[in-house]
ChimeraX commands (.cxc) that place a marker at each C-alpha (Angstrom):
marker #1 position 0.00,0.00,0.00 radius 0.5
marker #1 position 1.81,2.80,-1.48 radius 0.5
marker #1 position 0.45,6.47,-0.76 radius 0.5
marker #1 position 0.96,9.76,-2.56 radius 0.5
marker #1 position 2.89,12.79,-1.57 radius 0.5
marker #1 position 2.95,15.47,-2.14 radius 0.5
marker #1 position 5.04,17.21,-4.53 radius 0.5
marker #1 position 7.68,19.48,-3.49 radius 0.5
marker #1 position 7.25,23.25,-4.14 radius 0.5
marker #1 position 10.05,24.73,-6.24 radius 0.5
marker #1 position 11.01,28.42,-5.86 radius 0.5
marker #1 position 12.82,30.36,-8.53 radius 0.5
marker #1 position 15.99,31.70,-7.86 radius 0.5
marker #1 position 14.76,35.39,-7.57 radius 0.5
marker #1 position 12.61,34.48,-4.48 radius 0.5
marker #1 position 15.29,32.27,-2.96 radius 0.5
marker #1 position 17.33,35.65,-3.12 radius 0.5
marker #1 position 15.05,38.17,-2.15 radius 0.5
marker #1 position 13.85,36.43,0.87 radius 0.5
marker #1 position 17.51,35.96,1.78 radius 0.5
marker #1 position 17.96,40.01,1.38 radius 0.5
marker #1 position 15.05,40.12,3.37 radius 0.5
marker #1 position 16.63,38.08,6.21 radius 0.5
marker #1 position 20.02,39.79,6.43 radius 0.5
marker #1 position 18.59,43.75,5.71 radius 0.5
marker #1 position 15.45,43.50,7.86 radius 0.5
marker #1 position 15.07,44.19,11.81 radius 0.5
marker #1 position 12.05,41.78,11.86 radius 0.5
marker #1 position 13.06,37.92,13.41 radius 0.5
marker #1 position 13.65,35.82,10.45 radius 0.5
marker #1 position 11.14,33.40,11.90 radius 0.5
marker #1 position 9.03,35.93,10.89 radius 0.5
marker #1 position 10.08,36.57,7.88 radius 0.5
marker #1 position 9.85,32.77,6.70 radius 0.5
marker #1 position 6.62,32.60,7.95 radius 0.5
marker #1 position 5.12,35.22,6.03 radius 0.5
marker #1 position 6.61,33.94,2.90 radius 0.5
marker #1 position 5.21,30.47,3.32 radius 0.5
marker #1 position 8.45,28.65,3.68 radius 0.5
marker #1 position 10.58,26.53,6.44 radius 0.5
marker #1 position 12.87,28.60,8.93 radius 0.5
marker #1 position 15.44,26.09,8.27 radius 0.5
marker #1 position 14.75,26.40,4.48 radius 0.5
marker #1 position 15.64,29.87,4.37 radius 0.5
marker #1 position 18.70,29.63,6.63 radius 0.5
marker #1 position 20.06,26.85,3.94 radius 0.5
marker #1 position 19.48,29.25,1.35 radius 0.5
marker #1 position 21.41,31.66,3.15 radius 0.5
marker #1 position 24.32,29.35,3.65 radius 0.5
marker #1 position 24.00,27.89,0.05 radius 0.5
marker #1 position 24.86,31.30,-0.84 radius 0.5
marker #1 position 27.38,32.42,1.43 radius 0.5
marker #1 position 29.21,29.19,-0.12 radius 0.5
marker #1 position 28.69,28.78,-3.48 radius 0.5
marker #1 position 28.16,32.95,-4.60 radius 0.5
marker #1 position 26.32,33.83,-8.03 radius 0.5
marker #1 position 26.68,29.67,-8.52 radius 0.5
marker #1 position 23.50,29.23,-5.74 radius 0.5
marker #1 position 20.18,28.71,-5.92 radius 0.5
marker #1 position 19.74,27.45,-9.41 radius 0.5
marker #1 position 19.47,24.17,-11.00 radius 0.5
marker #1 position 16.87,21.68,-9.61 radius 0.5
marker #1 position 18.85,19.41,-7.13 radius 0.5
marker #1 position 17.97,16.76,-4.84 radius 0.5
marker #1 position 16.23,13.39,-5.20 radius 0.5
marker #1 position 15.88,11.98,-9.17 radius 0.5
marker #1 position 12.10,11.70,-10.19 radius 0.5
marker #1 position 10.46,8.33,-10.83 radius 0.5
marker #1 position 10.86,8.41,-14.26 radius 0.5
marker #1 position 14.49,9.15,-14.43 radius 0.5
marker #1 position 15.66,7.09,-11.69 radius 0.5
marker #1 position 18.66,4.67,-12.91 radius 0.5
marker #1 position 17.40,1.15,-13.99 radius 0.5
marker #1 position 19.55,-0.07,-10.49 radius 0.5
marker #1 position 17.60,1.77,-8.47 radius 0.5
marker #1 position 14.12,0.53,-9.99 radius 0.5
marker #1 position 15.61,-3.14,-9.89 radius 0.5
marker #1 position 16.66,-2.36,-6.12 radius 0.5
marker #1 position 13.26,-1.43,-5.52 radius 0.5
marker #1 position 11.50,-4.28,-7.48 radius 0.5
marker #1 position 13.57,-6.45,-5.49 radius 0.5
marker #1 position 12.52,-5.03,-1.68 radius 0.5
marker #1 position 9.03,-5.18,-2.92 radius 0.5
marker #1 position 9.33,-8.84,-3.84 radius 0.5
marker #1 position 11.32,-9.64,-0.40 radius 0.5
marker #1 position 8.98,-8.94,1.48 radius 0.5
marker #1 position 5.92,-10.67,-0.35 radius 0.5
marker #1 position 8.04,-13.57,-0.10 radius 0.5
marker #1 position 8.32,-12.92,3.38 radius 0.5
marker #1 position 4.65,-12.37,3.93 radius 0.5
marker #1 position 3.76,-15.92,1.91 radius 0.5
marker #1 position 6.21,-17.55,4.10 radius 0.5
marker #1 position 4.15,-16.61,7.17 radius 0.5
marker #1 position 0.77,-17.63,5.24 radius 0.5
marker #1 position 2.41,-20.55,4.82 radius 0.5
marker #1 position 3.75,-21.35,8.41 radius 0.5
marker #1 position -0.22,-20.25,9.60 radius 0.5
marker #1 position -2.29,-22.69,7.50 radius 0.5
marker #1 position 0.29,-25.67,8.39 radius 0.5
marker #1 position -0.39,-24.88,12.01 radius 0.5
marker #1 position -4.32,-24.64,10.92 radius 0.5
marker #1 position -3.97,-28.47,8.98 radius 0.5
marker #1 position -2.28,-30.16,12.13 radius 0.5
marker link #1:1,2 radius 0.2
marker link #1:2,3 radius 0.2
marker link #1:3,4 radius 0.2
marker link #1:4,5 radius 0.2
marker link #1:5,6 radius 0.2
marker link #1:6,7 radius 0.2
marker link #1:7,8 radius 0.2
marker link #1:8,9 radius 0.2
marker link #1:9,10 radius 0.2
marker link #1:10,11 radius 0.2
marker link #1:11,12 radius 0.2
marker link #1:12,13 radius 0.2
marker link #1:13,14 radius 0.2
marker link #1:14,15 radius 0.2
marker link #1:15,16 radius 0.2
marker link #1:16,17 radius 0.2
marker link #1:17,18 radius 0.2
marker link #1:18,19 radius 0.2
marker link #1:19,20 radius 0.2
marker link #1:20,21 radius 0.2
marker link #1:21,22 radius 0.2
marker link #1:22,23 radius 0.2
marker link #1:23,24 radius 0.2
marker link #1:24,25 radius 0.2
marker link #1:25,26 radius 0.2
marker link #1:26,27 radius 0.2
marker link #1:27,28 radius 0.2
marker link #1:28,29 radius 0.2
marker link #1:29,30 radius 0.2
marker link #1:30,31 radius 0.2
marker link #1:31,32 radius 0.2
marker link #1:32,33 radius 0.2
marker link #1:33,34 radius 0.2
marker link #1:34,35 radius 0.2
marker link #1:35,36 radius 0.2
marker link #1:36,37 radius 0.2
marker link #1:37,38 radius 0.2
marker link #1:38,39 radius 0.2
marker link #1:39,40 radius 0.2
marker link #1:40,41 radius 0.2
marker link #1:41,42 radius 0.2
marker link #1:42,43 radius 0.2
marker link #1:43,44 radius 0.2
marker link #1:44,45 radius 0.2
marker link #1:45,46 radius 0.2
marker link #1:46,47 radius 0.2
marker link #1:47,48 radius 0.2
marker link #1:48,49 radius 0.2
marker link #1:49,50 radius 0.2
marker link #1:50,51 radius 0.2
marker link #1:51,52 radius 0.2
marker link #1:52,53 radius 0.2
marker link #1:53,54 radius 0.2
marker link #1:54,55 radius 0.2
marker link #1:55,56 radius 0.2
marker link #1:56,57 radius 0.2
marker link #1:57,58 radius 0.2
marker link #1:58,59 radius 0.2
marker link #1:59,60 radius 0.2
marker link #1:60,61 radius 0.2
marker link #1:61,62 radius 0.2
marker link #1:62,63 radius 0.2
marker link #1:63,64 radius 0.2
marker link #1:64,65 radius 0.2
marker link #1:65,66 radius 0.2
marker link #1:66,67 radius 0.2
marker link #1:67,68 radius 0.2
marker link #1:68,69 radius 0.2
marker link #1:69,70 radius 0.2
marker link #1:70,71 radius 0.2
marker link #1:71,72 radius 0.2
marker link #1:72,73 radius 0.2
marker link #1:73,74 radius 0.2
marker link #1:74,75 radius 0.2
marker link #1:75,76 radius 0.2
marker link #1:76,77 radius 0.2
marker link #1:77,78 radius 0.2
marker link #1:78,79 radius 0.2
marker link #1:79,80 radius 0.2
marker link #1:80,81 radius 0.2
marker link #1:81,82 radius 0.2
marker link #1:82,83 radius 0.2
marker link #1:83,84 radius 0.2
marker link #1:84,85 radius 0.2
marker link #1:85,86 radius 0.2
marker link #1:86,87 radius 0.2
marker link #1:87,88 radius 0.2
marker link #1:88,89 radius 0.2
marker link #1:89,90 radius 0.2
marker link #1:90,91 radius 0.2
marker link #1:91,92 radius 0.2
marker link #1:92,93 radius 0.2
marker link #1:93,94 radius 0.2
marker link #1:94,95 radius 0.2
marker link #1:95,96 radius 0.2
marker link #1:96,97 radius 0.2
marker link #1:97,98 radius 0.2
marker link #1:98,99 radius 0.2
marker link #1:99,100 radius 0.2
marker link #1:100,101 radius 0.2
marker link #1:101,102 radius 0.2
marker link #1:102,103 radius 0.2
view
């Protein structure tokens, strides 16, 4: 039983930088500040950092995990193989409950 989630919200690079101005130049808490634009304290502080580390390089380019469809075929097969590990597992216990059930 697999569920959905949710997708994960992508800001462009001009809001990544203008709530970071907003942080550094503003007297207001930046708790507040993240808040108000909808985003994670911690989010904005890695923004920040990304930044101070990486200079006009930050902030762009989509990062992060691989969607479904371009995952490598080793990952899929990795996957297809959990998923079959533990049906295997689950028949085994089927198994082990209806031979108790016959004796």
């Amino acid at each position: 039983m697999t569920s959905k989630r949710k997708p994960y919200k992508t800001y462009t690079r001009e809001f990544k930088l203008e709530a970071v101005r907003l942080m550094d130049e503003s007297d207001r808490p930046s708790s507040e500040i993240a808040t108000q634009l909808g985003i994670r304290l911690n989010q904005l502080y890695k923004w920040k950092e990304q930044l101070e580390a990486k200079g006009d390089e930050a902030l762009s380019g989509k990062k992060g995990r691989p969607l479904k469809e371009n995952q490598s075929e080793t990952s899929k097969l990795r996957e297809e193989n959990k998923r079959l590990r533990e049906e295997v597992e689950i028949l085994k216990k089927a198994a082990v409950y209806f031979a108790k059930e016959l004796k």
